[in-house]
C-alpha positions in Angstrom: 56.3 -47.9 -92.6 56.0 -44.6 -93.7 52.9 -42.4 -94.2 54.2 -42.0 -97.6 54.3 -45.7 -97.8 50.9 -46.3 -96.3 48.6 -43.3 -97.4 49.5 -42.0 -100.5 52.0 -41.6 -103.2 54.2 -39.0 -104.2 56.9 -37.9 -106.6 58.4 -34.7 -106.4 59.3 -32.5 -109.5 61.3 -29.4 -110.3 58.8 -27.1 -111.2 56.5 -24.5 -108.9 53.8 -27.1 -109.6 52.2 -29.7 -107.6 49.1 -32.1 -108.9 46.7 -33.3 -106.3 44.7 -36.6 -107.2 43.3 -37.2 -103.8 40.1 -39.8 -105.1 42.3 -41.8 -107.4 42.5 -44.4 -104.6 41.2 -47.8 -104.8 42.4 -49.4 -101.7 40.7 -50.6 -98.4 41.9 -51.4 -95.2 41.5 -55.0 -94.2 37.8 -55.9 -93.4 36.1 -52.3 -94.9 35.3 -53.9 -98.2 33.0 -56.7 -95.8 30.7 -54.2 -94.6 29.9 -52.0 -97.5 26.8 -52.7 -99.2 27.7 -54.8 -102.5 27.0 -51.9 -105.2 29.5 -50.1 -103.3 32.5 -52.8 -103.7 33.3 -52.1 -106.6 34.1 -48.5 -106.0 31.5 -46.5 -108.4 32.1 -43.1 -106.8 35.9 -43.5 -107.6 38.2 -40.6 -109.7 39.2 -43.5 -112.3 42.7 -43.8 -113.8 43.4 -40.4 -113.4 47.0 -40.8 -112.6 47.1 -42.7 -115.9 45.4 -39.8 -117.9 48.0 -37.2 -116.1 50.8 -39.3 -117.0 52.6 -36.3 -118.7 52.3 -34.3 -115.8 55.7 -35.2 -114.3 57.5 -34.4 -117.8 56.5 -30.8 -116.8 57.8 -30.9 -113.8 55.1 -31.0 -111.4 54.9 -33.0 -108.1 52.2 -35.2 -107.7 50.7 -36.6 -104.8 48.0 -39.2 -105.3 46.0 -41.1 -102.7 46.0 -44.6 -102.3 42.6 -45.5 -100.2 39.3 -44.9 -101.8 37.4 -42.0 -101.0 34.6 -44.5 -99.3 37.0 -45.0 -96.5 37.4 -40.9 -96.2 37.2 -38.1 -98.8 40.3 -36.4 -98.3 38.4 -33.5 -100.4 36.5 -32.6 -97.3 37.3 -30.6 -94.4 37.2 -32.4 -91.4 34.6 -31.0 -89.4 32.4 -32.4 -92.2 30.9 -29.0 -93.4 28.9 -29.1 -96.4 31.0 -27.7 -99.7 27.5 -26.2 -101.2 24.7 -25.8 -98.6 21.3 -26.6 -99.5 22.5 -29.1 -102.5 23.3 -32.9 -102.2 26.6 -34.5 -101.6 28.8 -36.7 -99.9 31.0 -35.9 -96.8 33.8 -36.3 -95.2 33.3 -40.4 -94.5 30.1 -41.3 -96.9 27.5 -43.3 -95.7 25.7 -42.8 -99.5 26.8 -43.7 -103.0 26.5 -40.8 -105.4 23.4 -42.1 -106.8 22.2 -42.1 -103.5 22.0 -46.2 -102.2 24.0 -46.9 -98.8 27.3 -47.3 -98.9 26.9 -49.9 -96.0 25.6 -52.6 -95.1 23.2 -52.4 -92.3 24.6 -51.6 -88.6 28.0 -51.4 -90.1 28.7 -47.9 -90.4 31.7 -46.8 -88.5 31.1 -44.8 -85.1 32.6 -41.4 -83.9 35.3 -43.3 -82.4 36.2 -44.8 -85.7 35.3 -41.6 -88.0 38.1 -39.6 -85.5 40.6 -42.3 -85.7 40.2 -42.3 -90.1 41.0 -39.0 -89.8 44.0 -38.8 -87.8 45.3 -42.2 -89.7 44.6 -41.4 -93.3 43.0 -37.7 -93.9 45.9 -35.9 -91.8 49.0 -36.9 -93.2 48.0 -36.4 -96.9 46.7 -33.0 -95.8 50.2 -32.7 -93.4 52.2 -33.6 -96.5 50.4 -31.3 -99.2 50.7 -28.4 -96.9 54.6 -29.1 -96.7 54.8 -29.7 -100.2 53.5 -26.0 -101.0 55.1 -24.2 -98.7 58.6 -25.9 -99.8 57.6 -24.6 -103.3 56.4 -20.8 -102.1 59.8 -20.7 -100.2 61.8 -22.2 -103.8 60.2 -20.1 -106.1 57.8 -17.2 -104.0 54.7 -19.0 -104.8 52.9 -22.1 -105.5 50.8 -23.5 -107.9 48.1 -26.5 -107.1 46.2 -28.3 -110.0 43.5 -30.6 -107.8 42.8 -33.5 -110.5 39.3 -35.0 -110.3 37.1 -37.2 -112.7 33.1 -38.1 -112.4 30.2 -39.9 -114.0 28.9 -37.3 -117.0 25.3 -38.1 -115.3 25.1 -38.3 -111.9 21.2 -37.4 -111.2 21.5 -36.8 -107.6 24.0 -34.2 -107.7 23.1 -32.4 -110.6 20.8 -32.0 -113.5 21.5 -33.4 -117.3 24.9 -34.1 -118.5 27.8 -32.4 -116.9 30.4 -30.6 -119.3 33.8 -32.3 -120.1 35.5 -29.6 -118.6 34.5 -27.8 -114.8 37.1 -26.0 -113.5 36.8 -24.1 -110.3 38.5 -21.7 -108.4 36.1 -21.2 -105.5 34.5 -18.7 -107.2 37.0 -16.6 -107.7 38.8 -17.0 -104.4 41.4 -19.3 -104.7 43.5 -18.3 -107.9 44.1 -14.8 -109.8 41.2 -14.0 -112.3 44.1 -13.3 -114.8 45.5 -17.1 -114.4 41.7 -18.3 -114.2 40.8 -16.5 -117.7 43.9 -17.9 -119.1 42.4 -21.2 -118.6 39.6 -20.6 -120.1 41.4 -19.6 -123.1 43.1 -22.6 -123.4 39.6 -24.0 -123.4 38.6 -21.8 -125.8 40.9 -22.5 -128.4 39.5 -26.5 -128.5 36.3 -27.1 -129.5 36.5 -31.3 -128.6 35.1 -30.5 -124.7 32.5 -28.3 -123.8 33.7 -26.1 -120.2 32.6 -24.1 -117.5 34.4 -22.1 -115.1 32.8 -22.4 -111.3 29.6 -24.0 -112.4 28.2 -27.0 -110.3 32.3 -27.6 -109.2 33.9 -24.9 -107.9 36.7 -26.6 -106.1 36.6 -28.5 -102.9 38.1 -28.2 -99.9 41.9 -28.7 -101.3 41.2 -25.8 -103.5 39.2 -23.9 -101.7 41.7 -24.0 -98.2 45.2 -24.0 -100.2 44.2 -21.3 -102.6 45.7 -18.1 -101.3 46.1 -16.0 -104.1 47.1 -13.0 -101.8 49.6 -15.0 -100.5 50.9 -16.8 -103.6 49.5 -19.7 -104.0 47.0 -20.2 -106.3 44.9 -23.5 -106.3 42.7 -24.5 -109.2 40.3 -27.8 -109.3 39.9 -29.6 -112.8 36.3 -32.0 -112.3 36.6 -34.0 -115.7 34.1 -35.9 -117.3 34.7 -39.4 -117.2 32.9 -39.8 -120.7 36.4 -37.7 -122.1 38.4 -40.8 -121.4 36.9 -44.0 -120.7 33.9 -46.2 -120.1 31.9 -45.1 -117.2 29.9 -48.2 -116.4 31.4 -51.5 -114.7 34.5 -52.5 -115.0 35.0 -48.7 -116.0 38.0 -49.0 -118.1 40.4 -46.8 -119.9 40.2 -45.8 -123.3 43.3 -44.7 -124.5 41.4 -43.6 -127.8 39.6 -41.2 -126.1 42.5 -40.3 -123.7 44.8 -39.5 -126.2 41.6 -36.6 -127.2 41.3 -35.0 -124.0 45.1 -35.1 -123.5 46.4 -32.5 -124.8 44.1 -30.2 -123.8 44.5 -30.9 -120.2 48.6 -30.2 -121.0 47.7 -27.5 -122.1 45.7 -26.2 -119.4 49.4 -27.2 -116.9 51.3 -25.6 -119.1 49.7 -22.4 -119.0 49.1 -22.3 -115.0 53.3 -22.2 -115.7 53.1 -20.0 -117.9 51.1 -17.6 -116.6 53.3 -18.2 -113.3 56.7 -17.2 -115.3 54.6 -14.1 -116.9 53.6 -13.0 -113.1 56.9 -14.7 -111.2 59.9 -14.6 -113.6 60.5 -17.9 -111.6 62.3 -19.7 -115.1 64.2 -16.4 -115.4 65.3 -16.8 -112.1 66.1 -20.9 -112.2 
């Protein structure tokens, strides 16, 4: 079976675009769900439905690669030697031992060991990585660059990581490092010209490691994280379901925000003049 078959999911479009949704997972290998701790069997911590709120993303053309496992079997957001994305605050890492809100993900004396940690990563966290390198370097070599939307969702209030509500809309691009400030403002306008979600650009999320590694603007590519609100589109306590009502609000605004990283891209690239 492939690692395509096993480890994620992906569907390949024509356009210099590809859509990373690597915590939209909800599977576990046989036996994991057995020693987590029970408030963490029902997945809390996950990216909810967020292939279903991107569901136009294809009709632009993008690729999108989603993860199948949960994060709580390894955050494929992290880099693998485990350093922290913003020192001196709290978070989870690479294989979390802790739920957001801070509880233990396991049950006691069940936590996995180095051997087991090194093994997750070379079975699950190195071929989605393997594969989205591929992916953007088969789209810089198509077109001259890339373009990488990292698709994320959270709790609005999640004490332990950060204080009062979060806004709808946190986009990050490492600060400034992984995408041109010219594409990054152009986001911001789209945000601008909606007044349904409040935004930030590089507040409390500034892009993880996806964004952060990937993003070369000097070289082209230019990664962007979107960390959306879970509040925008659905219920955020147990069994956390979809609202299409609210989807269907935060929607477009989150088309928009593709269809401008391509349009900026043909404003920089000429890559539709040249199609």
């Amino acid at each position: 079976m492939s690692a395509e078959q096993t480890v994620f999911r992906f569907a390949r479009g024509d356009a210099p675009l590809l859509v990373s949704m690597p915590h939209v997972g909800t599977e576990l290998p046989a036996g994991l769900a057995d020693r987590l701790a029970a408030p963490a069997r029902a997945l809390p911590d996950t990216d909810w439905h967020v292939d279903r709120l991107y569901d136009f993303a294809a009709g632009l053309g993008a690729s999108l690669l989603r993860a199948r496992y949960s994060r709580y079997l390894i955050d494929l957001n992290r880099p693998p030697d485990d350093a922290p994305l913003y020192p001196g605050s709290a978070g989870t890492g690479l294989i979390p031992t802790i739920l957001f809100d801070g509880t233990s993900l396991y049950r006691d004396g069940l936590a996995p060991d180095a051997s087991e940690i090194a093994e997750r990563v070379r079975t699950y966290w190195r071929p989605y990585h393997d594969h989205l390198a591929r992916e953007l370097e088969r789209i810089r070599a198509k077109f001259g660059f890339a373009l990488l939307f990292d698709a994320h969702s959270i709790r609005s209030v999640v004490p332990r990581l950060f204080d009062g509500r979060l806004p709808d809309i946190n986009l990050g691009t490492g600060g400034g490092t992984s995408a041109d400030e010219i594409l990054a403002r152009a986001l911001v306008g789209e945000c601008e010209r909606q007044n349904a979600c409040d935004f930030v650009l590089n507040g409390r999320f500034k892009g993880g490691y996806i964004t952060r590694h990937y993003g070369k603007p000097a070289d082209h590519v230019h990664a962007v994280q979107l960390e959306l609100s879970q509040r925008t589109y659905m219920h955020e306590d147990p069994p956390f379901d979809f609202d299409e009502t609210l989807a269907n609000r935060v929607r477009p605004l989150l088309r928009a925000v593709l269809a401008r990283m391509l349009d900026w891209a043909e404003s920089r690239y000429r890559w539709r003049a040249r199609a």
